[in-house]
N, C-alpha and C positions, 0 to 999 in steps of 0.2 A: 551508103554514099548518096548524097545529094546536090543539086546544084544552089546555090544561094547567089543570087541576084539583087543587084546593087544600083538603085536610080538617083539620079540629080543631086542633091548636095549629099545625101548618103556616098554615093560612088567617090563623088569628090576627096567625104575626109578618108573614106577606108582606102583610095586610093585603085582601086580594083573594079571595073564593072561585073566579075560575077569570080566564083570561085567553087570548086568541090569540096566539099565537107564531111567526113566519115565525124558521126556525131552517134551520142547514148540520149542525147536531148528527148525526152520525151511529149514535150509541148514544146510551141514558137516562144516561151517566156525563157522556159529550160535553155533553147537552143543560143536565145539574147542572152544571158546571163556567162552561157560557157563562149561566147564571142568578145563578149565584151570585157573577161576575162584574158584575155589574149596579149593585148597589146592597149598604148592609151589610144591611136586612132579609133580604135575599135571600140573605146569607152566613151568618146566625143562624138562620136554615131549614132549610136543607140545613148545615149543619157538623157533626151528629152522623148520619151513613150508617146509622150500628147501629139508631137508633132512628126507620128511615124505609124506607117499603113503596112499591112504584111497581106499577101495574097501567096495561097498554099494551090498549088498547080494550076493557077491562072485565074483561080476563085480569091475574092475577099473574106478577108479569117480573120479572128479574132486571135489576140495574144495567148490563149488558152486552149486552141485548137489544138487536136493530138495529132504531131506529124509521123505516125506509122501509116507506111504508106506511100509516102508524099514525094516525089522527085520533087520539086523545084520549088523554093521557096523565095518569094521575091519582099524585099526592105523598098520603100517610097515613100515621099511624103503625101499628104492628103491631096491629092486632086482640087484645085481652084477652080473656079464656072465662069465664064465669059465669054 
């Protein structure tokens, strides 16, 4: 079981700012694919990759990262500098 957290237009279309997940996902690709699987907000979320950040217990990760392990996985979009 893990938590999966939900930022700014992410949280918006899923609806949710964060939720528990009992998942076989074995990488953050696995974990998108069986989310986005689910429902269409859930496909409208994650459908643009380029325009989405994942951090795996408070570290920045790459979609390829293997979440054994891992309590809390957080969806964002990219950080803007100003």
């Amino acid at each position: 079981m893990m938590d999966v957290l939900y930022f700014a237009w992410v949280r918006e279309r899923i609806g949710l700012p964060r939720e528990k997940i009992d998942t076989q996902a074995a990488t953050v690709m696995e974990l998108i694919v069986e989310l986005r699987g689910r429902e269409e907000r859930y496909e409208m979320a994650f459908g643009d990759l380029e325009s989405l950040r994942v951090a795996l217990d408070q570290e920045l990760a790459d979609f390829d990262a293997p979440l054994a392990g891992v309590r809390e996985v957080a969806f964002f979009p990219p950080m803007t500098g100003g």
